[in-house]
N, C-alpha and C positions, 0 to 999 in steps of 0.2 A: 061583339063583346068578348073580354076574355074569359074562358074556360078549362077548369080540368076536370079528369073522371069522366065520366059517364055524363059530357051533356051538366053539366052542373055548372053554373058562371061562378067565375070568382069573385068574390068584392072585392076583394084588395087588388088585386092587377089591374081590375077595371077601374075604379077611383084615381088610381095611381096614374094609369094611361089617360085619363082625361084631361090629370091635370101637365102630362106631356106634350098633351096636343095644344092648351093653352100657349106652355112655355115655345110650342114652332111656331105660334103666331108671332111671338118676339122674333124670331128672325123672316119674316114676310117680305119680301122682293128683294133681300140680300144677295147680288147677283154671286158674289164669290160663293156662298154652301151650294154643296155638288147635293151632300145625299142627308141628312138627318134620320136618326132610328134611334128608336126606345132598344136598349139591349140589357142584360141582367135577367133577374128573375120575372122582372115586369112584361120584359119584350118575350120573355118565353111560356107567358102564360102561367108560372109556377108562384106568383108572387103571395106571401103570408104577413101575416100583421108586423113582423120586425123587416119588411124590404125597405131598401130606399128605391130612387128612380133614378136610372141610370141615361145619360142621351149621349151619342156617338155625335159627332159634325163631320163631315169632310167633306174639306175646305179644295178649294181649286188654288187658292193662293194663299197666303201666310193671313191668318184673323187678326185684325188691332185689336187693341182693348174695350172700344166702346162697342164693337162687336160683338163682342162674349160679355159682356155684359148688360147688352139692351133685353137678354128677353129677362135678367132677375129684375130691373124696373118694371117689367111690362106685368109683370107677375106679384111686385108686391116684393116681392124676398130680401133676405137680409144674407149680406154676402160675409162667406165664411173663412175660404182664402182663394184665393186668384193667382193658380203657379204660373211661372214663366216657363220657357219649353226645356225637356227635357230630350235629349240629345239621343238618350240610349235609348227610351222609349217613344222617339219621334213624336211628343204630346205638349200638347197644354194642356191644362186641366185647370177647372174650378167647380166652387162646391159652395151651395148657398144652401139655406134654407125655404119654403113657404108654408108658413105655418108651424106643424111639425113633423114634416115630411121634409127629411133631406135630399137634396138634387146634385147628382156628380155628374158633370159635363166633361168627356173627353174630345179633344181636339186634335184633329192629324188631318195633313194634306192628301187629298187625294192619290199625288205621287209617289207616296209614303205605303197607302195602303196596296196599290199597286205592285210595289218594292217587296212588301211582306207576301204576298201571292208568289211572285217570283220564287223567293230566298225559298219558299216551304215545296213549291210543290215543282219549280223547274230546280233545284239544286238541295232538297231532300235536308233544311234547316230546320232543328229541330228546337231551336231557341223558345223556350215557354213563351215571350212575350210576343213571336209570332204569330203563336199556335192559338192562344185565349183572342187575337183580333179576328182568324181567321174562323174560330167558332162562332166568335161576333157575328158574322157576318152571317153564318146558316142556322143561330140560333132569332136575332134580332127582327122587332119589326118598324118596317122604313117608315116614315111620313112624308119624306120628301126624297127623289132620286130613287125611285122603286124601279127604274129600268137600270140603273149604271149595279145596284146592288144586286139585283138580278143575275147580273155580267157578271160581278164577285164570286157568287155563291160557287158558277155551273164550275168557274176555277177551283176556286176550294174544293167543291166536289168530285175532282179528278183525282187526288189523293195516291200515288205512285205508290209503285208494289217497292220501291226503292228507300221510301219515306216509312214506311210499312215497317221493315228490316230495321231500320236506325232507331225509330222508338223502343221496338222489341229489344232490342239489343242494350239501348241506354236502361231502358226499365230494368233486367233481366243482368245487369253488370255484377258482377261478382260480390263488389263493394257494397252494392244493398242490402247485402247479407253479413254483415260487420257486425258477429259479435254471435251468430249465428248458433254456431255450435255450443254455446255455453248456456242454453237454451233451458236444458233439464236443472242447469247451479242455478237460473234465477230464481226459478219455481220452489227448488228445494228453500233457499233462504229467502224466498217472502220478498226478492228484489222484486214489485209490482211496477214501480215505474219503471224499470229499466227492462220490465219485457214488456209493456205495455207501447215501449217507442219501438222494441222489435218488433209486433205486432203493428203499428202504424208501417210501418216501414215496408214490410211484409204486403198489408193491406194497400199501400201506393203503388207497387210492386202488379200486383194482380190487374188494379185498375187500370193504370196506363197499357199494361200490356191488351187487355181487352178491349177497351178503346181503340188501339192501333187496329188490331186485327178488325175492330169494327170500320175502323177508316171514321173514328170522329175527331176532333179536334176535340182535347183538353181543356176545357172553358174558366178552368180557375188553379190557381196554385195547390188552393186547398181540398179540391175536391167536393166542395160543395152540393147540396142537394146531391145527395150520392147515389141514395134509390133512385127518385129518376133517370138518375146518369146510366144506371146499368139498366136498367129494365129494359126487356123487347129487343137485347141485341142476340142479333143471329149464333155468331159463335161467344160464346159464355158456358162456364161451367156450370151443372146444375145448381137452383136457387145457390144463385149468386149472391143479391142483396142480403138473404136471408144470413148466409153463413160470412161475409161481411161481418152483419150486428153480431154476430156470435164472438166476433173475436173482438173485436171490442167490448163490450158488455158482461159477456161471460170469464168466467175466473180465466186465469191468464193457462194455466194446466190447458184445460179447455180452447183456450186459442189458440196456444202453441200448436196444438192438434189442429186446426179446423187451416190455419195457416199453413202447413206444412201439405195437409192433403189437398188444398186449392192451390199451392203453387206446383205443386207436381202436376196438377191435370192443367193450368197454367201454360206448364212447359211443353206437354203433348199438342196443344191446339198453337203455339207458336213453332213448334218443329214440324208442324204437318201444313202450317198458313202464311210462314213465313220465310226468306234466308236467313235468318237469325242464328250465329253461332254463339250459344249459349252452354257449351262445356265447361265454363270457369263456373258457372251459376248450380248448376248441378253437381259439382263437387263439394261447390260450399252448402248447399241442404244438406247434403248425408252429410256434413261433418256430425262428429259429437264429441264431446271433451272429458275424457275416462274418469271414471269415477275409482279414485284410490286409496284401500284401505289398508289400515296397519297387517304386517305379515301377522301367521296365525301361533302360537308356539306348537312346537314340534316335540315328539317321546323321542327322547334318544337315551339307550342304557339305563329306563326305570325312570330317567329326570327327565324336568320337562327344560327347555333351554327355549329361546327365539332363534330363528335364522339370521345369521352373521354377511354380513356384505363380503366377499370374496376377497383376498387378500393377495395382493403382490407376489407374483412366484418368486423366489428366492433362491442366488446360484445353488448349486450341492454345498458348496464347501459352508457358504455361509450358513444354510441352515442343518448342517450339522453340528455347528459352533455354537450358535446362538437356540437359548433357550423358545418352546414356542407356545402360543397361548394355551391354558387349562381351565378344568371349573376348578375352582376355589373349593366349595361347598362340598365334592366329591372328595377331595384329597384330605382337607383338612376333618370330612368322618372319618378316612382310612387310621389319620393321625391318632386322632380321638380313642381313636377303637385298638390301637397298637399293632396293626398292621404292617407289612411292608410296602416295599414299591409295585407288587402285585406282579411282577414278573421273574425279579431274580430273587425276592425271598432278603433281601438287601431292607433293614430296618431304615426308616429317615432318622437321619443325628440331628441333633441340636444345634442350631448356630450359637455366637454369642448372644446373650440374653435371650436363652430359649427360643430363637429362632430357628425354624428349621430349614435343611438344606438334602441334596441328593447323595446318595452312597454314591462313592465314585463307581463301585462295579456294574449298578445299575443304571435303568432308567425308572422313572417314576412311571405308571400307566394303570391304566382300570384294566381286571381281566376281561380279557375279549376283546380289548381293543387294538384298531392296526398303530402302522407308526404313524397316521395320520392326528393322533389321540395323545399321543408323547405328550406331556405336558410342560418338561423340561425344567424343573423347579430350580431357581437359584436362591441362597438368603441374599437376604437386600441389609444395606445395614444404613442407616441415615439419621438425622435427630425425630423423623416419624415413626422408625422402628419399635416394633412393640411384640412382644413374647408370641409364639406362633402363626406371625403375619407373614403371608408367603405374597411374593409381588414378580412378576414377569419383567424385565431390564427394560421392553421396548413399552411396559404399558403401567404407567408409576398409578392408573386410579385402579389397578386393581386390588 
């Protein structure tokens, strides 16, 4: 009977399997099926009140249709749909009801399953839909052809130190980390999905690489039943499943965290278990994406002023000609207050309509300041001209 835990039978995997053993009565003295097996959560013991029941066939020659469908007669069921084969997944497949328990039948030839042994473990393919038959095969259990699956498995179970590297490395690819460094901008603005898929992402990341290093095969796309998947394996970070849920579940702050310090110790147990060159992937964790704030104002001469973006050096000649930026706000107290140009003692005159302008003998400038500070004042004359409006030639919004 099936069991998990401590000696505890399941009900659900057990009821489920019973009625699989029903549905291999429907195929009884069918000389073409090589091997039948319950595979899924049923065939691994792990099955809960939402499983269905999964059944493998493989077939020595191509199934007809009354084939694949004599055991839903034999069983009652009410058929749901009956694909035709598919090419990329070397299958048929159908999918009936009994009761209300769903039943998915995959179909593949024996020389098919053969072919995916090949591809994975003599030439290191890391194709997912390889990789989920070939877990089939050491997760599942047989009803019929328990000696040919047998043979499967010891293959499967060879798993090259070659095969090893290519997962590591696919897992571990730079591109996984897309989007990486901007990590700390989700959290600040509250983007919860969009670190919640970098946490997924992250979280895929961990798993397959630990898998490889385990030498399991990948049994689902989505990672399914994920606690069992990790638990009991040799090399793993400490409580792994644990800190897993954390990153999911717990505030994303918190995941980012728990993600960052599991793919670095991650990276250790693949540079120490693996050939895996993993340089691109370790540059993009430490990235970070600078956090940038407005400049601060600065004291210069009693005023406070911002820092100005640096300006174009300018030959000699031209900027000895050309007037050059000033504060406003300084020159126009000196005006106020009947000052001079604060170097030669040269009063500012009046343009027309009380505009003012520089004494030719001097230069305009704050005491204590270098020629850096020349402010260079010209009148401006225009239809926006207005009594005491002082404007720079190269900068009309002053």
């Amino acid at each position: 009977m099936s069991s998990c835990g401590q000696g505890v039978v399941n009900g659900h995997a057990a009821w489920r399997m019973a009625v699989a053993r029903r549905a291999a009565a429907g195929y009884a003295g069918n000389p073409g099926l090589a091997v039948l097996a319950v595979a899924g959560s049923v065939g691994a013991g792990l099955a809960d009140r939402f499983s269905d029941l999964e059944l493998d066939c493989y077939w020595s020659r191509p199934p007809d249709e009354a084939e694949r469908l004599a055991p839903v007669r034999s069983l009652g069921g009410q058929l749901i749909a009956l694909w035709d084969y598919d090419h990329d997944d070397q299958e048929w497949s159908e999918d009936y009801r009994v009761g209300e328990l769903d039943i998915t039948v995959s179909n593949f030839l024996v020389s098919s399953a053969e072919q995916f042994l090949d591809d994975v473990v003599l030439r290191a393919d890391t194709d997912p839909v390889r990789h989920m038959r070939l877990a089939a095969f050491q997760r599942c259990r047989p009803l019929l052809g328990a000696e040919t699956m047998a043979s499967w498995r010891a293959r499967a179970d060879t798993f090259p130190d070659t095969l090893v590297t290519a997962l590591v490395e696919q897992a571990l690819a730079q591109e996984a980390l897309s989007g990486w460094a901007a990590r700390e901008a989700l959290v600040s603005r509250g983007d919860g999905l969009a670190a919640g898929d970098l946490l997924a992402r992250a979280g895929y990341a961990v798993v397959r690489v630990v898998l490889a290093l385990n030498r399991v095969y990948l049994p689902h796309r989505q990672l399914k039943w994920q606690r069992h998947l990790v638990t009991g394996l040799g090399l793993a970070p400490g409580r792994l499943a644990e800190r897993l849920e954390l990153m999911s579940a717990g505030p994303p702050a918190e995941g980012l965290r728990a993600a960052e310090d599991l793919l670095a110790e991650v990276m250790v147990l693949a540079e120490a278990h693996s050939g895996a060159d993993i340089t691109g992937f370790r540059a993009a964790l430490a990235e970070h994406r600078r956090a940038i704030d407005p400049p601060l104002p600065v004291a210069r001469d009693n005023l406070l002023c911002t820092t100005r973006h640096a300006q174009p050096t300018r030959p000699h000649a031209a900027r000895s000609a050309a007037p050059r930026a000033f504060f406003p706000i300084s020159l126009v107290a000196q005006r106020d207050a009947g000052q001079g140009d604060g170097c030669s003692g040269q009063p500012f005159t009046a343009a027309p309509r009380g505009r003012l302008c520089r004494g030719v003998p001097g230069h305009g400038c704050l005491p204590g300041a270098g020629h850096a500070d020349d402010p260079g004042l010209a009148p401006v004359l225009g239809p926006d001209s207005g009594p005491g409006r002082l404007r720079h030639p190269d900068c009309p919004g002053l």
